[in-house]
C-alpha positions in Angstrom: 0.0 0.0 0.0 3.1 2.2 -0.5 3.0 5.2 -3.0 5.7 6.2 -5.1 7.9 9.4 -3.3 9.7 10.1 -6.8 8.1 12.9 -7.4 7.9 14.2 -4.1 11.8 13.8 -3.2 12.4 15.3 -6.1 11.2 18.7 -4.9 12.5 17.6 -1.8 16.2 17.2 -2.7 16.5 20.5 -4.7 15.7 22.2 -1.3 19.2 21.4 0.8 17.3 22.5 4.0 16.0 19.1 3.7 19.3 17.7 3.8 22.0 17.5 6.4 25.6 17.7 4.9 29.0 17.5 7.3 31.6 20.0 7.3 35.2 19.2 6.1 33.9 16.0 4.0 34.1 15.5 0.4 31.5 13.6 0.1 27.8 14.2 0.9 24.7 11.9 1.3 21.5 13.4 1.1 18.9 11.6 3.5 15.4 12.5 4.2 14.8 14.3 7.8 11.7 13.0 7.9 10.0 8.8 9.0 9.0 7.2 6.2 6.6 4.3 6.1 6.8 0.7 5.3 6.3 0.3 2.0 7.6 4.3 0.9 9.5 4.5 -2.2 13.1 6.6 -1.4 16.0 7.5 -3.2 19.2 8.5 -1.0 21.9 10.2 -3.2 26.0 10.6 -2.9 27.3 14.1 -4.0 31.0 15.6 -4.3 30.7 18.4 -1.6 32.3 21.2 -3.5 31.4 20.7 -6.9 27.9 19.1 -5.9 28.0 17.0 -8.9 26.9 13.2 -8.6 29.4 10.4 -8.9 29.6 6.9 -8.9 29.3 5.8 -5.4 29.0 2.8 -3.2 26.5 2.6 0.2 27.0 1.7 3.5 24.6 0.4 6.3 25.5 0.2 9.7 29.2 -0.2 8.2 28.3 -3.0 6.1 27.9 -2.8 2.2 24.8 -3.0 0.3 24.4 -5.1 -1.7 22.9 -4.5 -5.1 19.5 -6.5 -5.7 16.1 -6.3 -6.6 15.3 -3.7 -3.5 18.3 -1.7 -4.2 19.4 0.0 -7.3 22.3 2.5 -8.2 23.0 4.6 -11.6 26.6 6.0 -12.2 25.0 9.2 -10.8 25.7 8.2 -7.2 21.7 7.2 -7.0 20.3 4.1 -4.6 16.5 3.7 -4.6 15.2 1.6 -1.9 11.4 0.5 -1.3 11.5 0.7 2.7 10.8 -1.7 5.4 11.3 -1.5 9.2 14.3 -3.2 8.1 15.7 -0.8 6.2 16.0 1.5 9.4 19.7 2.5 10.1 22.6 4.5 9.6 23.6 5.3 5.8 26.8 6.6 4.5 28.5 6.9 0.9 32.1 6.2 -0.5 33.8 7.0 -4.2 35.8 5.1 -5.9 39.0 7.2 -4.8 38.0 6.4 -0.6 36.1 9.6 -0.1 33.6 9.3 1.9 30.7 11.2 3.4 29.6 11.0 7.3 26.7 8.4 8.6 23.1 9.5 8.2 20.1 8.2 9.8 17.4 6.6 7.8 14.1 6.2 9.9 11.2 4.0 9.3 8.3 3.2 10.7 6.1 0.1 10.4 2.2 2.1 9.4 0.0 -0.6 10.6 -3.3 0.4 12.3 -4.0 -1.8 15.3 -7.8 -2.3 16.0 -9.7 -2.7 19.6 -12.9 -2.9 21.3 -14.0 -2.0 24.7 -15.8 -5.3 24.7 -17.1 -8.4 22.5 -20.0 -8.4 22.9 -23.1 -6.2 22.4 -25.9 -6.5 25.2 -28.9 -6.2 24.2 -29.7 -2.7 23.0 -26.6 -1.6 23.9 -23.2 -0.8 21.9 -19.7 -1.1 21.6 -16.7 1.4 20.8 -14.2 0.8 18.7 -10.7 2.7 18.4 -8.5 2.3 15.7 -4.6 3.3 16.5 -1.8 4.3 14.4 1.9 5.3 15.4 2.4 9.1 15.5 -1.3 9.6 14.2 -0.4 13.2 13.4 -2.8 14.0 10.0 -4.5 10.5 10.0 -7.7 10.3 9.0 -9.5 7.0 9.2 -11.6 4.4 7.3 -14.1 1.6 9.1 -14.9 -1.6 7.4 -17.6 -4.5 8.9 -18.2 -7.9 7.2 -21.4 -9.4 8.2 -20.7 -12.9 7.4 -17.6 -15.2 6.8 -19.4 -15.8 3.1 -19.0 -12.1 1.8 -16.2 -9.3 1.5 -15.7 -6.5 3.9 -17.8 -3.1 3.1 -16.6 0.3 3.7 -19.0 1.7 6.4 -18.1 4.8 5.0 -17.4 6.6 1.8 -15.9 9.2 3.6 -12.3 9.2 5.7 -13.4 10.1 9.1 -11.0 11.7 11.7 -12.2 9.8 14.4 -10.3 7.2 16.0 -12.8 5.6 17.4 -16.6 4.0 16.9 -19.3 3.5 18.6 -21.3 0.5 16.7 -24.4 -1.2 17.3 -24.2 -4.8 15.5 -22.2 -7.7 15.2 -19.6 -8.4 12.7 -16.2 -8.9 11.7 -14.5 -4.9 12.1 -11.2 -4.0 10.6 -10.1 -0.1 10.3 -6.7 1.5 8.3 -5.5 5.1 8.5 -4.3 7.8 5.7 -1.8 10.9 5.6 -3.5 13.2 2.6 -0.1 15.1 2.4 1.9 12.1 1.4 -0.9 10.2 -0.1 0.2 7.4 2.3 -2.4 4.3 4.0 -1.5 2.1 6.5 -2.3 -1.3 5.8 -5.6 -2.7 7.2 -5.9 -3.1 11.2 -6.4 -6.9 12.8 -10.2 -7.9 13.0 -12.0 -7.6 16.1 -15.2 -9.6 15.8 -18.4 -8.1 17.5 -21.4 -10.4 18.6 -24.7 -8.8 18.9 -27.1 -9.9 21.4 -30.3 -10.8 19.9 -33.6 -10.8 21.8 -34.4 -14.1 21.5 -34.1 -16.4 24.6 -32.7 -19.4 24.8 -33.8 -21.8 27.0 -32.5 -25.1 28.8 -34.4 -28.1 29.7 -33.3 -32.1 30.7 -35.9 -34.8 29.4 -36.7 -36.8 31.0 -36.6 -34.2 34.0 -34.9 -36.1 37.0 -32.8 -34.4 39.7 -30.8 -37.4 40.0 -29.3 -39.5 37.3 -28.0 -42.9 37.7 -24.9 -44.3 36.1 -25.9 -46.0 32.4 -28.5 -43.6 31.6 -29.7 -41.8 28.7 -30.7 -38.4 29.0 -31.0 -35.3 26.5 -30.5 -31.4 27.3 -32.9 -29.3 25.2 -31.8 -26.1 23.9 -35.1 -23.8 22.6 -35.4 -20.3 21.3 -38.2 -18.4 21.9 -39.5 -16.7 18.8 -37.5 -18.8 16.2 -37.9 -21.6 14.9 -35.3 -24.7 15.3 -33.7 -24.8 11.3 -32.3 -20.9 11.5 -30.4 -21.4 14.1 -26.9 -22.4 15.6 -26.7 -24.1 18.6 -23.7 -23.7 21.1 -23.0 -25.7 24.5 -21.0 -25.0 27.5 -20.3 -27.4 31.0 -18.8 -25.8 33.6 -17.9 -22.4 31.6 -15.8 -25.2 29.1 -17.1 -24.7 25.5 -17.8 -27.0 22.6 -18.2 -26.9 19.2 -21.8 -25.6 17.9 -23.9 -28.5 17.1 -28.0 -29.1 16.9 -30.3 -28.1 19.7 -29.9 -31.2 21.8 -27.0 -32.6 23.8 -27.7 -36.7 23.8 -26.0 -38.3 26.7 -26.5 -42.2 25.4 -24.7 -43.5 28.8 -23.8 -40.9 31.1 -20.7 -41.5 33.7 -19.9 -39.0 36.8 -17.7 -37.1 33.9 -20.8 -35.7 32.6 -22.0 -34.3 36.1 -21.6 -30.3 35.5 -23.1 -26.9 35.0 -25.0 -26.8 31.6 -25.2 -23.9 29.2 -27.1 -23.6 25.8 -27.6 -20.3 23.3 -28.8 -19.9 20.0 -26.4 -18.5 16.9 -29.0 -16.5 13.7 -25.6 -16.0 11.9 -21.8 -15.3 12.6 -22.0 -12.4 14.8 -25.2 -12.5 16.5 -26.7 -14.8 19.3 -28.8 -14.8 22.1 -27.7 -14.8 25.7 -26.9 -17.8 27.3 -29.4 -19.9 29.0 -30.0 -20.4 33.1 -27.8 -23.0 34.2 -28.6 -26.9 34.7 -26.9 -28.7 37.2 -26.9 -32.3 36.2 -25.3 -34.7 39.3 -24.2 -38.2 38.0 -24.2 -40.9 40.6 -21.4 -43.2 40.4 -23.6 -46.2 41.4 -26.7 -48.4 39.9 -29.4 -48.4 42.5 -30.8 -51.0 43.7 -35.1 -51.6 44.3 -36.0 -52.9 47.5 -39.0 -55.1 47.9 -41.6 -55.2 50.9 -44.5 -57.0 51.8 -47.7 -56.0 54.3 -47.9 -59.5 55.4 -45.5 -62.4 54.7 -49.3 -64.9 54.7 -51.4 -64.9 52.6 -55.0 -65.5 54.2 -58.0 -67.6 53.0 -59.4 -65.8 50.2 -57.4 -62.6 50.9 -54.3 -60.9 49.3 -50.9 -59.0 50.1 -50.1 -55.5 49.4 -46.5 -55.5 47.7 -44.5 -51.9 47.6 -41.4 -51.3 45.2 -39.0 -48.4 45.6 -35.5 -46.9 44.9 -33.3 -46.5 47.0 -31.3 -44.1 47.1 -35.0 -42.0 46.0 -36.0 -40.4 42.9 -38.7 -39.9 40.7 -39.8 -41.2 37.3 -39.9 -44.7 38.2 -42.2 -47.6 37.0 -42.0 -51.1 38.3 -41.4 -54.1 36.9 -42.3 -57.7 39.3 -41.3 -61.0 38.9 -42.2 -64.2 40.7 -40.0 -67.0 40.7 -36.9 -66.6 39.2 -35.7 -63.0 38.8 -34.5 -63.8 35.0 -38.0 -64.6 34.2 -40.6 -62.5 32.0 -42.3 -59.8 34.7 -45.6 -59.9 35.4 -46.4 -57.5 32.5 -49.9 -57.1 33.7 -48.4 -55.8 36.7 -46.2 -52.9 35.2 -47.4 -50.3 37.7 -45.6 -47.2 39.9 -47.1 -47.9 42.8 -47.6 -51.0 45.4 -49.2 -54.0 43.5 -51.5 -57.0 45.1 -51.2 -60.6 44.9 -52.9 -63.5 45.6 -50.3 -66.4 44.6 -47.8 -67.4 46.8 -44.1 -67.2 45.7 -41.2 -65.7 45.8 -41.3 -62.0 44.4 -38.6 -59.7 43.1 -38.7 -56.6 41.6 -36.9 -53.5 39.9 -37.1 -50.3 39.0 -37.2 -49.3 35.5 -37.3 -45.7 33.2 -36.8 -43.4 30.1 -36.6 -44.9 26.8 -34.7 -47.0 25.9 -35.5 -48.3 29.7 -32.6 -48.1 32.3 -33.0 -50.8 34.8 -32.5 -50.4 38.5 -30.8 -53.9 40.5 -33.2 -56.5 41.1 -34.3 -56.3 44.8 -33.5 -58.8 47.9 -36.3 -61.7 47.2 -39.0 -61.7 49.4 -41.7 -65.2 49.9 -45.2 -64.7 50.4 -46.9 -67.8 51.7 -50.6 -68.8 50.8 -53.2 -70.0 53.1 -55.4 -73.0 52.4 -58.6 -73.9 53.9 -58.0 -77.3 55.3 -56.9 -76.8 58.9 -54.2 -79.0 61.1 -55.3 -80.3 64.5 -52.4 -82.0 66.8 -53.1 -85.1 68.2 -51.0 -86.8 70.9 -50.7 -90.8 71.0 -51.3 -92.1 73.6 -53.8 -89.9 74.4 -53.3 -89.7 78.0 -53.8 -86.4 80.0 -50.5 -86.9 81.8 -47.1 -87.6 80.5 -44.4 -89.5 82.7 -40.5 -89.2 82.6 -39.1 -92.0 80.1 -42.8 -92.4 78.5 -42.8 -93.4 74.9 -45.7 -91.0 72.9 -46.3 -89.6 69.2 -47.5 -86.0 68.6 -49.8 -86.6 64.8 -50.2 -83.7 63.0 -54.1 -84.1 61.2 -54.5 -82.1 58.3 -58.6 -82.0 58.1 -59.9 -82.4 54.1 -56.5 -83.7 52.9 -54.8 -86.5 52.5 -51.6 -87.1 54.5 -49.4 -88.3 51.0 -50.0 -84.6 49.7 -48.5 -82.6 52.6 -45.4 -82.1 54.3 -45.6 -80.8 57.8 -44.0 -78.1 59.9 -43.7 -78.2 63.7 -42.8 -76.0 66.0 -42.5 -76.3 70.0 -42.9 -72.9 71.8 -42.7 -71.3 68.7 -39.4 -72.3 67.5 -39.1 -74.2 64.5 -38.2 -78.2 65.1 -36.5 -79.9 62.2 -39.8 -82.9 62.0 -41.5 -82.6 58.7 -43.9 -85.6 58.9 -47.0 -86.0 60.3 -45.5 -87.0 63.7 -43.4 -85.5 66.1 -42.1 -88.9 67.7 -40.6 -88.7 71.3 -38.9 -91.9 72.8 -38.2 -91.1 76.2 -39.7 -88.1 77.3 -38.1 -85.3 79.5 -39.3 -82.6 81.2 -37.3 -81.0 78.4 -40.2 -82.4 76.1 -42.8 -80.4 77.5 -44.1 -77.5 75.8 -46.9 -75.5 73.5 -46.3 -77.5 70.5 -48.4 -76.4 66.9 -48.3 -78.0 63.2 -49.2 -76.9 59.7 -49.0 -78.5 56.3 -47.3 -77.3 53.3 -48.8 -78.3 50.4 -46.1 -76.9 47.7 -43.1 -74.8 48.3 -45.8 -71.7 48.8 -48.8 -73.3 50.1 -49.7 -74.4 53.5 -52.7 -74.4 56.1 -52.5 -71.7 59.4 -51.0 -73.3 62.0 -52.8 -76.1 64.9 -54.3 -74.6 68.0 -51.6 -75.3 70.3 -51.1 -78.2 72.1 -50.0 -78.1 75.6 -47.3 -81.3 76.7 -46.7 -81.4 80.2 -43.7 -83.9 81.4 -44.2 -85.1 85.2 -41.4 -87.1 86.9 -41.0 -90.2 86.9 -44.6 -92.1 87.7 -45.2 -93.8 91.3 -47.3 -96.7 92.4 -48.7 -97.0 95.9 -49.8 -100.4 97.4 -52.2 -100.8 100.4 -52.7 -104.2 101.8 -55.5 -105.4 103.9 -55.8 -106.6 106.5 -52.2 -106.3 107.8 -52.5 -108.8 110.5 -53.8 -112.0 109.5 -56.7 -114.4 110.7 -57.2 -117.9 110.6 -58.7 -118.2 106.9 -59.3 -114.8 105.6 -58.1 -113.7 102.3 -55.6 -110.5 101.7 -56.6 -107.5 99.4 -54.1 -105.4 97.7 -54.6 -102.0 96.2 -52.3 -100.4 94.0 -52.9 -96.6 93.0 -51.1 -94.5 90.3 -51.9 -90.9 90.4 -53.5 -90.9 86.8 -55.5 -93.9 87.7 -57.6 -93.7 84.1 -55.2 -93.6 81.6 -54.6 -97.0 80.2 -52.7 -98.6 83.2 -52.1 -102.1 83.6 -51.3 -103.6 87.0 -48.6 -106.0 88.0 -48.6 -107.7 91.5 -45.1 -109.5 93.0 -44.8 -111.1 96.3 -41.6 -109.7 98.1 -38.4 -112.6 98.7 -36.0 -111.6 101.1 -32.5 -111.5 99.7 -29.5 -110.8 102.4 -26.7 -110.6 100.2 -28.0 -106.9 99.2 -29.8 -106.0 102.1 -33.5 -106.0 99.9 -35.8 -107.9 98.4 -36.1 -109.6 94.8 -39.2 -110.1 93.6 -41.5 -112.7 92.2 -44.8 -112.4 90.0 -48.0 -113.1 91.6 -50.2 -116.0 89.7 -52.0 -114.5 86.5 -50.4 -111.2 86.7 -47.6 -111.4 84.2 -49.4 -109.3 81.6 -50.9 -107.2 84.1 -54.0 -106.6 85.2 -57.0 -104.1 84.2 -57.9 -104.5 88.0 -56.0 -102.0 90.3 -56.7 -104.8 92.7 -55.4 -108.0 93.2 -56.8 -111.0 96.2 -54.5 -113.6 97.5 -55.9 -116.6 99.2 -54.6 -118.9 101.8 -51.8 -116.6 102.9 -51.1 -118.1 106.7 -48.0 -116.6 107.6 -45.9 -113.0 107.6 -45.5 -112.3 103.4 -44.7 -108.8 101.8 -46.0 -107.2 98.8 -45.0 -104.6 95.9 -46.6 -103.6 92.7 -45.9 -101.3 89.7 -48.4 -100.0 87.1 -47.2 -100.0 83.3 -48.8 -98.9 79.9 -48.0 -98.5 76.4 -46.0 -100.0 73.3 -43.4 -101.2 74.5 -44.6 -100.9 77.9 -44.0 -98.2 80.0 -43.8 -99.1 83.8 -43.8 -97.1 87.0 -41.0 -97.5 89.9 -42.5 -100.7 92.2 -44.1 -99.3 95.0 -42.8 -99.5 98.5 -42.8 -103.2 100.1 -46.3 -103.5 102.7 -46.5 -106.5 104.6 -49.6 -109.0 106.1 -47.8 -109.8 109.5 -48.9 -113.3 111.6 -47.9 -114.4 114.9 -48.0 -118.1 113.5 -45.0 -119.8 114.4 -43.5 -122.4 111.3 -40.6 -124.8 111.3 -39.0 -122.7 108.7 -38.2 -119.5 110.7 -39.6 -118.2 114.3 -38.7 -115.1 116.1 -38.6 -115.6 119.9 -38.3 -112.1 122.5 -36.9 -111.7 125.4 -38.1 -111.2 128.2 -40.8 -112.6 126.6 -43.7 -109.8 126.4 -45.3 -107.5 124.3 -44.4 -104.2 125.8 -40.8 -102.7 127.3 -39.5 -99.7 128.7 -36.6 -97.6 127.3 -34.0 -99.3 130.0 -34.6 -102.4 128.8 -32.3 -104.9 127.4 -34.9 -106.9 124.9 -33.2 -109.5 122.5 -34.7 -110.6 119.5 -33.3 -114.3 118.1 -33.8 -116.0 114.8 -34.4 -119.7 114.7 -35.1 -122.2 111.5 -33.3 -123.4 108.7 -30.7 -121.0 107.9 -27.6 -119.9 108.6 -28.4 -116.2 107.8 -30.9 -114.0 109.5 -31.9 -110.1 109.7 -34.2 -108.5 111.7 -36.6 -106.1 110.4 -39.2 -104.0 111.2 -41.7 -101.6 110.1 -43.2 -98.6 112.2 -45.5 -96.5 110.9 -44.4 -93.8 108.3 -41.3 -94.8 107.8 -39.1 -97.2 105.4 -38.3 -100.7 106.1 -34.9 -100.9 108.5 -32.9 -103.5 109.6 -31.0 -104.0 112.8 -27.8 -102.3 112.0 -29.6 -99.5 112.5 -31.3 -99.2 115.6 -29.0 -102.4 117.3 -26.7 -104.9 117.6 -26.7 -108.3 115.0 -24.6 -110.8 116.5 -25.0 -114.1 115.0 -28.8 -115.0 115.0 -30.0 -112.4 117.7 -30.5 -108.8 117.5 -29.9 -106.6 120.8 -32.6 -104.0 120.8 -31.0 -100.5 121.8 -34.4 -99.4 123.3 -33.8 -96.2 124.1 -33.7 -95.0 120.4 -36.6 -97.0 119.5 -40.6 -96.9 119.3 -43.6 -99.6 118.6 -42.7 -101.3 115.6 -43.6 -104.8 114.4 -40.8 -107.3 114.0 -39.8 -109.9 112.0 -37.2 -112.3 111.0 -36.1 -113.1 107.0 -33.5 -115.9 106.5 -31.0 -116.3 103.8 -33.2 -119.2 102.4 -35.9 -116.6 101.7 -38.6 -117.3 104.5 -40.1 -115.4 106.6 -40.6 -115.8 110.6 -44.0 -114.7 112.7 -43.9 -111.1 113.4 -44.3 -109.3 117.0 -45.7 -106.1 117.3 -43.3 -104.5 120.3 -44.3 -101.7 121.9 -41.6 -99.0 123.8 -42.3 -96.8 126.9 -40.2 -94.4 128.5 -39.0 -95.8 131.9 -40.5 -94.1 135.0 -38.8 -94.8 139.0 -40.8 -95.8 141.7 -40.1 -94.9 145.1 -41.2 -96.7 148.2 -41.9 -94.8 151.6 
C-alpha cells in the first residue's frame, strides 16, 4: 500500500534545508529528515561536496555494504532507490571510488500498521460497543471503518468518507477492521487486525433435561434441550458450554446415550442466527451423575397370605428419585415380569411365591438392580389339629408317645408338615413328632401346619400343651395287715393318673441278704398285668410282703415298684420263728430286749416296720450278732418285728411296743 515518493523527493532534494551535509567531508549523502513508512519508495543520493556533482558511489549500512539486488538500485550518478521496510531502518553513508567518503546519516522507518480494539465483545442487548483504531504518531491520519457481516461475503466500507475519528461506537455484530491515511503524502497504513463483534439478539434461549430427573444414575440416557423463543429450530446455531468449558456448535440437543460421573456439571445452551449474533446464554442446569446403579427394595404388608385374601407389595429406589415404573417377577428374577403388573405404585397378589422386583425408566429403559427376594406364603382352607398318642392327659419321665399332625380335608401323602414347639421351629416334617423317652425337656406348646407346595400351607394347629411329670409312682395298700385264721388279703395299687390306660402288675416280696433288699417274684395271673388295680390272694397263713408297679404303652412303660407293705402273723412255722426276750409285748426304754432267729438258715436279719417310715434292719437301731439282735431301746418306738432268713422265709412277726421308763419310790 506504498506510494511512489519520486516525485515528491524530487522537490524535496532540490531544497538542501531538507538535507544535512557534514563540514570538512568530500563527500555528501543526502537523506530525508523526515519517518517514512513501510512500503515508501526513497531515493538516498552521494554528492561531491564542492562541486555538488553526482558520482559513482557505493553505500553503506551500519558499516556493512549494500548489496545491489532487486530492493536496491544505483545509476553511475551516485543514486540508490530503496522500497523501505522496518528493516531498512539505520545508519547510511556513501564512498567513491577514490575512498572519499561522506559522514553516517540516519534513515528512519516506521512500520504504518493500524491496530484495531474494542472496549468489549460483545453487544448487550440494546446496547453498543466502541471501537478505536490506533496508528503510530497519528499526526494527520484520518481513518476508514470496514464491517463484514458474514464469513461468506467481503468486507464493506462503512463509510465513503475518511473520518478523523479514531474511534466508533457501533451497534451490531460483525467482523471490524479499520486502516488510517496521511493526505499530504498520499500514504495508507495497511488494514488493522479484526476484532469480531457479537450482537445480542432478543431471543431467549432456554435449557431443559428430558426426561426431567434431579438425579441421574450411572448407564442412563438423557437429552439437554436447547429452545429459542420466537424462532424456529432450522435458523439457528446451537452452542453448548459445561462448567464455563465450550464446545463446538452443534443441533439443539445434547444426547448423553450412557452418562458417567464425567458428565456431572453446569449446563449452558444459546442460539447462533448468523456469525456475529446470538442470544444470551441460557440459566444453568446442574446435572449430578451418581457413580452407582441403585438398587429396588421389595416389601411385603404380610408375609401370609389368608384364606381368600391378598398381600399388598410396595417397590422403591433406594437411594430416591422420581420417574420410576415397576417391573415384578415371581420365581426366578430372569424370568418374564408380570407385564400385567407394570405399575408405579404398590401392587396385590394373591399367589404365593417368591417375588422380586426392579425399577425401571426413560426410553430406551434403564434398569434399577433387582431387589432382595421376598416369599409370600398362601393359606389353604383345610386346617391342622395335633393329636397326641397315647392320648393320656398326663405324660411320665421315660414315656414313649407320638405328637400326629391331622390335616382336616386332605390326604396325608400330599402334605409335608412343619412343627414347632414354643414357637421355635423343630426340624420334623412328617406327620409326627415322635418322642422316645420323654423329658421334662419335652414339655411345651407344641403347633403344626402343612405345606402343600413350596408356597402353600394351612395356618397353624391350635396349640397343644405337653406337660412332662417325673417319673410315675405306684402305691400299694394291703389289707388286712395282720392275719386271721382263713381270711383272704386284698391289695390295692394306685397311680396318680389312675384312668389312663394302666395295667397292673402284682409281686410277692423274697428276702434277699446278700444286698440288704428284696427280689421279687410275680403273683399267679399277673404277668401281663392286670385291668384291675386290685389283686386277692388266698390262703396266705404266715408274715409275706407285697409290691406292685403299674405299666402302659408300646413297648410298655412301667412305674417304679411301690414301697414293700406287709400282712404280719404271729403263727409260728418250722422254717423260721422269732422268739423275744423277756418274753412280752411291751418294754421300757431301760430295757435290754433280745430278738433271736431260729429255723433253717444260717443267715438272719431282723426287720421292722413302724408306721411312716421305710423298712430298716438292725444295724440301724441295734446290735446283730449271730442270730440275735440286741434292741437299743432307748432310740426306738412300737414297731412290728420280723425275721427273713437267707433261704428266703419269713418268721411270725411281734408287734413290740416301747415306753419311757418311770422310777418308783417306796416310803
Amino acid at each position: 500500500m506504498g506510494h511512489t515518493l519520486l516525485a515528491v523527493l524530487g522537490l524535496f532534494l532540490l531544497n538542501t534545508l531538507l538535507y544535512g551535509h557534514a563540514e570538512g567531508a568530500d563527500a555528501v549523502l543526502e537523506v530525508p529528515e523526515f519517518t517514512l513508512f513501510e512500503g515508501d519508495l526513497v531515493t538516498l543520493r552521494c554528492k561531491h561536496r564542492i562541486t555538488r556533482r553526482m558520482m559513482t558511489a557505493s553505500f553503506y549500512k551500519n558499516g556493512s555494504l549494500i548489496k545491489i539486488d532487486t530492493n536496491h538500485r544505483s545509476s553511475t550518478t551516485g543514486e540508490l532507490t530503496v522500497r523501505v521496510s522496518v528493516s531498512d531502518e539505520g545508519w547510511y553513508k556513501c564512498q567513491f571510488a577514490d575512498g572519499t567518503e561522506s559522514e553516517e546519516r540516519e534513515l528512519r522507518v516506521k512500520a504504518g500498521t493500524a491496530t484495531l480494539t474494542a472496549d468489549r465483545t460483545i453487544i448487550p442487548l440494546g446496547g453498543s460497543v466502541t471501537l478505536t483504531c490506533s496508528v503510530e504518531d497519528p499526526a494527520g491520519f484520518r481513518y476508514q471503518w470496514f464491517r463484514q457481516t458474514s464469513d461468506y461475503y467481503s468486507e464493506t466500507l462503512l463509510k465513503s468518507e475518511h473520518v478523523p475519528e479514531s474511534f466508533r461506537v457501533i451497534s451490531q455484530g460483525g467482523k471490524y477492521t479499520c486502516r488510517g491515511q496521511r493526505r499530504e503524502r498520499n500514504f495508507v497504513t495497511s488494514d488493522s487486525n479484526a476484532v469480531v463483534i457479537e450482537e445480542t439478539v432478543s431471543n431467549r434461549a432456554t435449557l431443559t433435561l428430558q426426561p426431567n430427573w434431579p438425579q441421574i444414575f450411572r448407564g442412563e440416557t438423557i437429552t439437554l434441550r436447547c429452545d429459542i423463543q420466537g424462532g424456529g429450530v432450522n435458523q439457528w446455531m446451537y452452542e453448548w458450554t459445561k462448567d464455563n468449558l465450550n464446545t463446538p456448535p452443534t443441533h439443539n440437543e445434547y444426547r448423553i446415550i450412557s452418562a458417567t460421573e464425567a458428565d456431572s456439571g453446569e449446563y449452558r445452551c444459546k442460539g447462533r442466527r448468523d456469525s456475529y449474533s446470538s442470544t444470551r446464554w441460557s440459566d444453568v442446569i446442574t446435572l449430578t451423575v451418581s457413580s452407582n446403579r441403585p438398587k429396588a427394595e421389595l416389601r411385603a404388608d404380610d408375609r401370609v397370605i389368608p384364606v381368600g385374601g391378598s398381600v399388598t407389595l410396595t417397590c422403591s429406589v433406594k437411594p430416591s428419585s422420581s420417574g420410576w415404573k415397576y417391573f415384578w417377577y415371581r420365581g426366578e428374577k430372569t424370568s418374564e415380569p408380570l407385564s400385567s403388573q407394570l405399575s408405579a405404585g404398590p401392587i396385590r397378589v394373591s399367589e404365593g411365591g417368591v417375588y422380586w422386583c426392579r425399577g425401571g425408566r426413560g426410553d430406551p429403559v434403564y434398569y434399577t438392580e433387582y431387589s432382595d427376594p421376598v416369599t409370600v406364603y398362601k393359606k389353604v382352607p383345610n386346617k391342622a389339629v395335633v393329636t397326641l398318642k397315647p392320648n393320656w392327659s398326663e405324660i411320665y419321665r421315660g414315656e414313649r408317645i407320638t405328637l400326629r399332625c391331622e390335616i382336616q380335608g386332605g390326604g396325608d401323602n400330599k402334605w409335608t408338615y412343619e412343627w414347632t414347639k414354643n414357637d421355635v421351629n423343630t426340624l420334623s416334617t412328617f406327620s409326627e413328632y415322635r418322642i422316645t423317652s420323654a423329658t421334662w425337656a419335652d414339655g411345651g406348646k407344641y403347633r403344626c401346619m402343612g405345606r402343600r407346595d413350596a408356597y402353600s400351607l394351612t395356618r397353624r394347629s391350635d396349640p397343644f400343651i405337653l406337660t412332662v411329670s417325673d417319673k410315675a409312682q405306684s402305691v400299694l395298700t394291703v389289707s388286712p395287715s395282720w392275719l386271721s385264721a382263713g381270711a383272704s388279703v386284698t391289695l390295692n395299687c394306685r397311680v396318680k393318673d389312675q384312668s389312663a390306660g394302666w395295667r397292673f402288675y402284682w409281686y410277692k416280696t423274697v428276702p434277699d441278704p446278700s444286698d440288704n433288699f428284696y427280689s421279687y417274684e410275680l403273683l399267679p395271673g399277673s404277668s401281663s398285668g392286670t385291668e384291675q388295680d386290685s389283686y386277692i390272694v388266698d390262703g396266705q397263713t404266715h408274715t409275706a410282703g407285697y409290691v406292685c408297679r403299674a405299666g402302659r404303652g408300646d413297648p410298655v412303660f412301667y412305674t417304679d415298684y411301690s414301697q414293700p407293705q406287709f400282712v404280719w402273723s404271729a403263727d409260728f412255722h418250722s422254717s423260721a420263728s422269732l422268739t423275744v426276750s423277756p418274753d412280752r409285748a411291751q418294754h421300757f426304754t431301760s430295757d435290754s430286749v433280745s430278738l433271736s432267729c431260729e429255723g433253717n438258715s444260717a443267715e438272719w436279719r431282723v426287720r421292722r416296720s413302724p408306721e411312716n417310715r421305710y423298712l430298716s434292719d438292725c444295724s440301724t437301731w441295734g446290735t446283730m450278732t449271730g442270730s440275735t439282735c440286741k434292741l437299743k431301746t432307748y432310740w426306738l418306738s412300737d414297731a412290728v418285728y420280723w425275721c427273713e432268713s437267707g433261704s428266703g422265709e419269713f418268721s411270725n412277726s411281734v408287734n413290740i411296743t416301747i415306753q419311757i421308763f418311770r422310777s418308783m419310790i417306796t416310803i
